[in-house]
C-alpha positions in Angstrom: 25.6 39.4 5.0 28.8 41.2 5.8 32.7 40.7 6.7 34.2 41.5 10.0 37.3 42.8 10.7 39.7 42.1 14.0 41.5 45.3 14.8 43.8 43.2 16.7 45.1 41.9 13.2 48.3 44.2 12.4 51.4 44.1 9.9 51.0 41.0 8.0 48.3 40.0 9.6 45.8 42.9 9.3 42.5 42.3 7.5 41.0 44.4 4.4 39.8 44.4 1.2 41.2 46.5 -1.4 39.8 47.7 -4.6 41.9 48.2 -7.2 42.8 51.9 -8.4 40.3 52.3 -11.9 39.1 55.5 -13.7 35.5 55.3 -12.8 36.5 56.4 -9.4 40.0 58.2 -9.2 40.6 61.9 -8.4 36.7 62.5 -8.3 36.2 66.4 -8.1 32.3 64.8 -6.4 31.7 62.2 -4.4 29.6 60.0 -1.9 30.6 57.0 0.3 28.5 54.5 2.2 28.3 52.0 4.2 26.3 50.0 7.0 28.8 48.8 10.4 28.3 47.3 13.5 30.9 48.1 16.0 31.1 46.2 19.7 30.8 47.8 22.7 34.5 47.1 22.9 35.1 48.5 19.3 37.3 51.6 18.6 40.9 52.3 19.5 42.0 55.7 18.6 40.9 55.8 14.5 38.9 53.2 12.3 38.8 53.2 9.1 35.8 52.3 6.7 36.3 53.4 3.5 39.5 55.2 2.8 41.7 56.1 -0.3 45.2 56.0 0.5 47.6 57.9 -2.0 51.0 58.0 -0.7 49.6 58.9 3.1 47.0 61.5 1.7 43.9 59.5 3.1 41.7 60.7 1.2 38.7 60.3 0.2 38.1 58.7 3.0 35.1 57.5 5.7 36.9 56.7 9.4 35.4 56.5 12.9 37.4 58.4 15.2 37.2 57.9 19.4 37.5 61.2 21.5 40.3 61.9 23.0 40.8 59.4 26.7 37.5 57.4 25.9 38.2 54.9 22.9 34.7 53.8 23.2 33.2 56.9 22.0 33.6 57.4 18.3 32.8 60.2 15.9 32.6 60.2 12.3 35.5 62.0 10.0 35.3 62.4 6.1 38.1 64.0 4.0 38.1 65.1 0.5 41.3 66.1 -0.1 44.3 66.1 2.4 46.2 68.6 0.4 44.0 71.1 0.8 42.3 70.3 4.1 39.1 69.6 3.4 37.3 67.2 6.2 35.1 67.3 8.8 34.4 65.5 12.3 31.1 64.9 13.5 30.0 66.1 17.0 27.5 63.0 17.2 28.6 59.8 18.2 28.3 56.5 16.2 26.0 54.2 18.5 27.6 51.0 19.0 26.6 47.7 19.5 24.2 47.8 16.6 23.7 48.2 12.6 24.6 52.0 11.9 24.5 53.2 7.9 27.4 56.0 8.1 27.8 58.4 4.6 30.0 60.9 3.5 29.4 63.4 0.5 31.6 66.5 -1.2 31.6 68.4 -4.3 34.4 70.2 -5.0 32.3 73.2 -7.1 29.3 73.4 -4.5 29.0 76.5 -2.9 30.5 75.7 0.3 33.1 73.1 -0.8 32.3 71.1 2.6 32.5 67.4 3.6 29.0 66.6 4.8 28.6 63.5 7.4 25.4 61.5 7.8 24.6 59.2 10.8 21.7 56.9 10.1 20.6 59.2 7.3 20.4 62.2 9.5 23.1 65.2 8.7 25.7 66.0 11.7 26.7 68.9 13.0 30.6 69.7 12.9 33.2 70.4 15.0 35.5 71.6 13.6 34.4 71.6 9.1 36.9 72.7 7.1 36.3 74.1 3.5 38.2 72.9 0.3 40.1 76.1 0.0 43.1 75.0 -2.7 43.4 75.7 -6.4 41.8 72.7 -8.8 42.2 70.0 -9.9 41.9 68.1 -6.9 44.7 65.7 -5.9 45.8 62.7 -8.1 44.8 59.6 -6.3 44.9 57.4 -9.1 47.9 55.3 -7.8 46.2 53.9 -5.3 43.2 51.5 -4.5 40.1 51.9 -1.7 40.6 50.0 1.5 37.4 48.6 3.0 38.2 47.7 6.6 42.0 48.1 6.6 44.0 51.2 7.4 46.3 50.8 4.3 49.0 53.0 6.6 50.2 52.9 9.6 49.1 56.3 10.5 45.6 54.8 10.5 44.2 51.8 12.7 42.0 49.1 11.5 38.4 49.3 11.9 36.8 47.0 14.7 33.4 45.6 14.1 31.3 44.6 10.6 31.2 45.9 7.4 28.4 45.6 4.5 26.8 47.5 1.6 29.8 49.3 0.8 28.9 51.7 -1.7 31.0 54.8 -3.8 29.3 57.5 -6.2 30.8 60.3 -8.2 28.8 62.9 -7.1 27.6 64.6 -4.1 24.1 63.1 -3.2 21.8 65.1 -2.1 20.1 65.1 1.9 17.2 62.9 0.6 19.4 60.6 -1.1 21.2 59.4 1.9 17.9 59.5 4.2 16.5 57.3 1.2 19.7 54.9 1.1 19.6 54.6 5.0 16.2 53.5 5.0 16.3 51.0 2.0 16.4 47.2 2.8 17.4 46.4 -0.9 20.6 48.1 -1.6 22.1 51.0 -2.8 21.5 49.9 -7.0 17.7 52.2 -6.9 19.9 55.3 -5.3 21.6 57.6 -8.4 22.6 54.4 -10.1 24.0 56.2 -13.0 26.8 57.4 -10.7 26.9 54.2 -8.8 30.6 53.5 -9.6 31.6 51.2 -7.1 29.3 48.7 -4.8 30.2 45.6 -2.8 27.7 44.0 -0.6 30.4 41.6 1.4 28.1 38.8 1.4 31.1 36.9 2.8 30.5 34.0 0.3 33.0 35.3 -2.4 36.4 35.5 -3.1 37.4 38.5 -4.5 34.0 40.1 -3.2 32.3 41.1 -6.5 31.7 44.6 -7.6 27.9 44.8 -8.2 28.0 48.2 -10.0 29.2 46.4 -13.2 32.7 48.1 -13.4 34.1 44.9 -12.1 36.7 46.2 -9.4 36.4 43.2 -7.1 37.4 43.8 -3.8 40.6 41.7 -3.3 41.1 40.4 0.3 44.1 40.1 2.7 46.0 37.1 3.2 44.7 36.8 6.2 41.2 37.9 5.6 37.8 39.3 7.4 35.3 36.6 8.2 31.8 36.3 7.4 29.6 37.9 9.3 25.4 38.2 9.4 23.5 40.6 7.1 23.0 44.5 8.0 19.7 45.8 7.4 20.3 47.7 4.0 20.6 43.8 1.9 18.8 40.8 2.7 19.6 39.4 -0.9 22.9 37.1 0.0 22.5 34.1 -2.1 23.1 31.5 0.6 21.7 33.2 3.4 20.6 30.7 5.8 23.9 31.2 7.8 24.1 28.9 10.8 23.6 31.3 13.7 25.2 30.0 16.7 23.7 31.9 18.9 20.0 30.9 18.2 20.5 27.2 16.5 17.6 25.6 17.3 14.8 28.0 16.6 11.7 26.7 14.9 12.9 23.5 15.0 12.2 19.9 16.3 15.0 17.7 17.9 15.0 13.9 19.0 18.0 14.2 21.1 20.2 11.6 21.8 23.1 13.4 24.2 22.2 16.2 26.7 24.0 19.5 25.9 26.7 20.2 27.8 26.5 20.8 31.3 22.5 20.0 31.0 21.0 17.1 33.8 20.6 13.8 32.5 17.0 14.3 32.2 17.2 15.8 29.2 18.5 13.1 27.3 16.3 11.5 24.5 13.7 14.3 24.4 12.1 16.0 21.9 12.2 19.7 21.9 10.4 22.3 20.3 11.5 25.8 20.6 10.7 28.8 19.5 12.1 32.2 20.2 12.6 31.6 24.4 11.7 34.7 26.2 14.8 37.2 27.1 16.7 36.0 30.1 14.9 32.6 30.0 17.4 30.6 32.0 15.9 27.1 31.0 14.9 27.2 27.2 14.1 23.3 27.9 11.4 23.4 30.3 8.0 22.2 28.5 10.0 19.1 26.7 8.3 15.7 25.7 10.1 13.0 26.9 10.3 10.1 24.5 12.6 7.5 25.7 16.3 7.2 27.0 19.2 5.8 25.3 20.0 1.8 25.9 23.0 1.7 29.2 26.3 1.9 27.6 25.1 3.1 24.3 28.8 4.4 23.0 26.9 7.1 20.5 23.4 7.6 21.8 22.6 10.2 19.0 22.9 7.8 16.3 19.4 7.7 14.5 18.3 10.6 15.7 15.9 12.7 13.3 16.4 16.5 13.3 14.3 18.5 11.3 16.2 21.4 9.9 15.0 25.2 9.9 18.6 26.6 9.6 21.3 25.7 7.3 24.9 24.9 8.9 27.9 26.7 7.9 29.2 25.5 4.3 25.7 23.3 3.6 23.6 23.8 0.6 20.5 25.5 0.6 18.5 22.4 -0.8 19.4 20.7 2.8 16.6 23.3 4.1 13.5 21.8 6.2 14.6 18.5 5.0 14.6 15.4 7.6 18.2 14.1 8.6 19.6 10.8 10.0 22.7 10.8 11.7 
């Protein structure tokens, strides 16, 4: 599961989760963020922020997706470390849209090259430009201020666009292998350095504040007007209440006795029973090889009354008992 943000949500309106401010993750001198997105071929206007720290306008840390300069639909990635000093780096790949991406960003203030690296999928980028951490210690003092999952936090960033899961903050820099093995994991971040694991929300989309699952217990508060659930990424399958209602495949695997044609269908497809599967792509009549079983009496005010529907998918809001049971309407 996930939540997913509207960019077109500003002022009052726009949509985040915060985290509150807490020890376990202020002023880190190392550190690693994470997270899986989707972003629309439509996503992206001008910045986007995943992950980002927001002390007094510093922005840092933070994780954003950045579009290139006269074509919003191509984004790079951007991590910062420390705005004082200048340490951040932009990514010359691009972050594919219209699909699950798992985007990272790492830095260790006493590493030899004092860099922010970028990962894409697991995979390290290459830079342009990278600058080095080149200030005195300690790092800046971001304890007065919270991480924004979604939301810009200032108005000199923009919302992100698109789906956010798996959300994940270490304190230290993990290593190459690390962040290939967290890409490629379908059960979380929790098996990946857990003993730095200092802040991790899944936004399953079924809570309210969305639950820390590191056990430090900064629960990611929503907006007012807040990011709606959305479907699961590939790094977590383990939602509790899962079986989200997907309106865009509703029927598969399951058997209908309809009473009503759908909208805009013939007549003839009243009072048949369907079986469908997964139609092939393009498949402009998903109907065709239906049983017909009878038609509804003339006049019949409510023709689906009765009907039996055998449910492989569980409707917004319904309890997962409901699942493969036999309904009467």
């Amino acid at each position: 599961m996930s939540r997913v943000f509207d960019q077109t949500q500003t002022g009052a309106n726009q949509e985040s989760i915060i985290a509150p401010p807490s020890p376990v993750y202020n002023s880190m001198a190392a550190f690693t963020l994470a997270a899986w997105v989707f972003i629309p071929l439509s996503g992206g206007s001008t910045n986007g922020a995943v992950i980002i720290k927001d002390p007094d306008n510093q922005q840092a840390p933070e994780l954003i997706c950045v579009s290139l300069v006269g074509s919003p639909t191509e984004l790079v990635l951007e991590g910062q470390a420390d705005d004082n000093n200048f340490a951040f780096s932009i990514s010359n790949e691009l972050v594919p849209l219209n699909e699950w991406v798992h985007l990272a960003c790492t830095f260790d203030v006493n590493s030899a090259d004092k860099f922010v690296h970028l990962y894409i999928n697991g995979v390290e980028c290459t830079y342009n430009p990278e600058f080095h951490f080149s200030g005195a210690l300690p790092i800046q003092d971001d304890s007065d201020e919270g991480y924004y999952f979604g939301g810009a936090g200032t108005s000199e960033q923009i919302p992100f666009e698109g789906s956010i899961a798996e959300v994940a903050i270490w304190n230290a820099q993990l290593s190459s292998s690390d962040i290939a093995n967290l890409a490629a994991s379908t059960g979380g971040a929790a098996g990946i350095r857990s003993a730095n694991l200092v802040g991790y929300w899944h936004l399953c989309g079924l809570a309210s504040p969305e639950p820390d699952s590191s056990g430090n217990g900064n629960s990611g508060v929503l907006s007012s007007n807040p990011p709606l659930p959305g479907v699961a990424s590939p790094g977590y399958s383990g939602c509790s209440g899962g079986n989200t209602y997907d309106p865009t495949k509703p029927f598969i695997g399951s058997v209908r006795v309809l009473g009503s044609a759908p909208a805009g269908e013939a007549n003839d497809f009243i009072g048949t029973m369907r079986v469908i599967g997964s139609p092939p792509a393009g498949e402009e009549n998903p109907y065709l090889g239906s049983v017909t079983v009878g038609t509804p009496s003339s006049g019949d005010p409510n023709p689906a009354l009765g009907q039996v529907v055998i449910v492989s998918s569980v409707p917004t809001g319904a309890d997962d008992e409901y699942l493969g049971q036999i309904e009467e309407s």
